[in-house]
Structures are given as structure tokens and as C-alpha cells.
C-alpha positions as CSV (number, residue, x, y, z in Angstrom):
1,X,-2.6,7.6,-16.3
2,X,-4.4,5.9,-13.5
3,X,-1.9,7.7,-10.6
4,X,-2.9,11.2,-12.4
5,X,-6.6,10.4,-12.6
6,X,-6.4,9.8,-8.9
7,X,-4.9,13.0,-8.1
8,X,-7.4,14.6,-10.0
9,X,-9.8,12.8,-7.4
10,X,-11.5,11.0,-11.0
11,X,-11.8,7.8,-8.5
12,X,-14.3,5.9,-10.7
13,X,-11.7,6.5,-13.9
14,X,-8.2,5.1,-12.0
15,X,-10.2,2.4,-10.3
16,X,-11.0,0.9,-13.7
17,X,-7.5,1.8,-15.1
18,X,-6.0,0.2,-12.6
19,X,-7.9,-2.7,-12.7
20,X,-6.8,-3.0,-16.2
21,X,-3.3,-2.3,-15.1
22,X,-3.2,-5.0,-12.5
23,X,-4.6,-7.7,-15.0
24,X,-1.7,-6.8,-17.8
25,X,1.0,-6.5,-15.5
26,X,0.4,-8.8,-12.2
27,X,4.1,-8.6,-11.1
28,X,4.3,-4.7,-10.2
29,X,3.7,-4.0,-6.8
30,X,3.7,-0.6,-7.3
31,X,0.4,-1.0,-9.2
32,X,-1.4,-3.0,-6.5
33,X,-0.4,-0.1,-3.9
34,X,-1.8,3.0,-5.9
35,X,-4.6,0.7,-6.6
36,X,-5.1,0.2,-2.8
37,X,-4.9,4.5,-2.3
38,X,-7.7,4.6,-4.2
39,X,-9.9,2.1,-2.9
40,X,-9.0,3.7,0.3
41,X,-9.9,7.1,-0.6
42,X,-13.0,5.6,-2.0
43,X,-14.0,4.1,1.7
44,X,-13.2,0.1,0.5
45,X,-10.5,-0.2,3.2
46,X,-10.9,-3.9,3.0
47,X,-9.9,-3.8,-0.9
48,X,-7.1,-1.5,0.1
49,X,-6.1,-4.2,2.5
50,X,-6.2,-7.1,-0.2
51,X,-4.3,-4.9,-2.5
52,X,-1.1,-4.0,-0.5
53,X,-1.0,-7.2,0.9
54,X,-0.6,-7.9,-2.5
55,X,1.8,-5.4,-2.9
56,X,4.1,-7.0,-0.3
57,X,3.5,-10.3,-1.3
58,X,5.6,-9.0,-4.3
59,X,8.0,-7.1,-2.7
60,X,8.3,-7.1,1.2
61,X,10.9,-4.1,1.4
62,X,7.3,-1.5,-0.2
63,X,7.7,0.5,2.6
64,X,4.2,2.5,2.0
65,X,2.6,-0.8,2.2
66,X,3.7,-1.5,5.0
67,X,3.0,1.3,6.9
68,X,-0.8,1.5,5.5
69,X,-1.5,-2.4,7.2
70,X,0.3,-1.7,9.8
71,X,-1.7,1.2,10.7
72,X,-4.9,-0.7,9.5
73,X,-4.1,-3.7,11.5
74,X,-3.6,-1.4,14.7
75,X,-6.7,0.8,14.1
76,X,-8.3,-3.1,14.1
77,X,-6.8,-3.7,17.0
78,X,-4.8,-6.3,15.8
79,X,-1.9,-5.4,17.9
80,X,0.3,-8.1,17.0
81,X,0.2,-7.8,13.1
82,X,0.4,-4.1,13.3
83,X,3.6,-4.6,15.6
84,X,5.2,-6.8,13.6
85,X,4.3,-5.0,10.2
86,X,6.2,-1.9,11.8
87,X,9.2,-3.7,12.8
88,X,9.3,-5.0,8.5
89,X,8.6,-1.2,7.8
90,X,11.6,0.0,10.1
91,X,13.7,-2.6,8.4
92,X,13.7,-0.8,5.2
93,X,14.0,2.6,7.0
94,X,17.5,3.7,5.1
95,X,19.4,5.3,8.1
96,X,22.0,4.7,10.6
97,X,22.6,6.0,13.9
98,X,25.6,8.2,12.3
99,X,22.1,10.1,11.0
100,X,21.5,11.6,13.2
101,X,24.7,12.6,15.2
């Protein structure tokens, strides 16, 4: 319900769904990173930081999480973070070199 009232743009309504949802079920990354969407598209970047790290603290193969810090840590300049945060994302990148032969 949270993911749909995001999509419907409701921010104020999946923000406090998925704060509920993050409180009952701690362990799902996937909740942490649609959590950290909408704190983005409700301009609290630095939430949306917390959150996917959180999201990769659970599992380090979310590639979407990834991505999002790396990007966040490179528009920060934090070159070195956002270089190594791609190299994890590439890692879980599911193709070969026979791809694209």
C-alpha cells in the first residue's frame, strides 16, 4: 500500500506507511529502499541516504541502492565512495561478455 501511495505522489501517506512498515518488519531491505524513494522525492536526500544504506546493510547485492549512493556520493563529491559503490553495483550486474557478442 505504501509503494501505490507513492505512485499516486500521496507522499505524506507512504512516508507514514512505511514507517510503520520498517518498524514491523526491520529485516526487508526492500522496505528501507522504497522508503528512501520517497524521502528522496520529498527533498530529504539525507533520509534517503540513511535508508538505502540501510537497505544494503541488509543485502549488499540491492542493486538500486547502490546505484542511488553511488550517484549521491558522486554528486557530493565523494569520489571514492561513489567509485567504489559502482564497482559493488557492477558486481551484481547479471551479464557476461557472451551478452553482448
Amino acid at each position: 500500500l505504501a509503494v501505490i501511495k507513492g505512485r499516486q505522489k500521496d507522499y505524506p501517506s507512504a512516508l507514514a506507511l512505511f514507517e510503520k512498515a520498517a518498524r514491523y518488519l526491520p529485516d526487508r531491505p526492500d522496505i528501507f529502499y522504497d522508503f528512501g524513494v520517497i524521502c528522496q522525492a520529498e527533498g530529504d536526500i539525507e533520509r534517503a541516504v540513511i535508508l538505502w544504506q540501510r537497505a544494503t546493510a541488509l543485502d549488499p547485492t540491492m542493486k538500486n541502492a547502490l546505484y542511488n549512493l553511488a550517484i549521491f556520493y558522486l554528486r557530493s563529491s565523494s569520489f571514492s565512495t561513489a567509485f567504489w559503490l559502482r564497482k559493488q553495483w557492477f558486481k551484481q550486474l547479471s551479464f557476461s561478455v557472451e551478452t553482448f557478442a
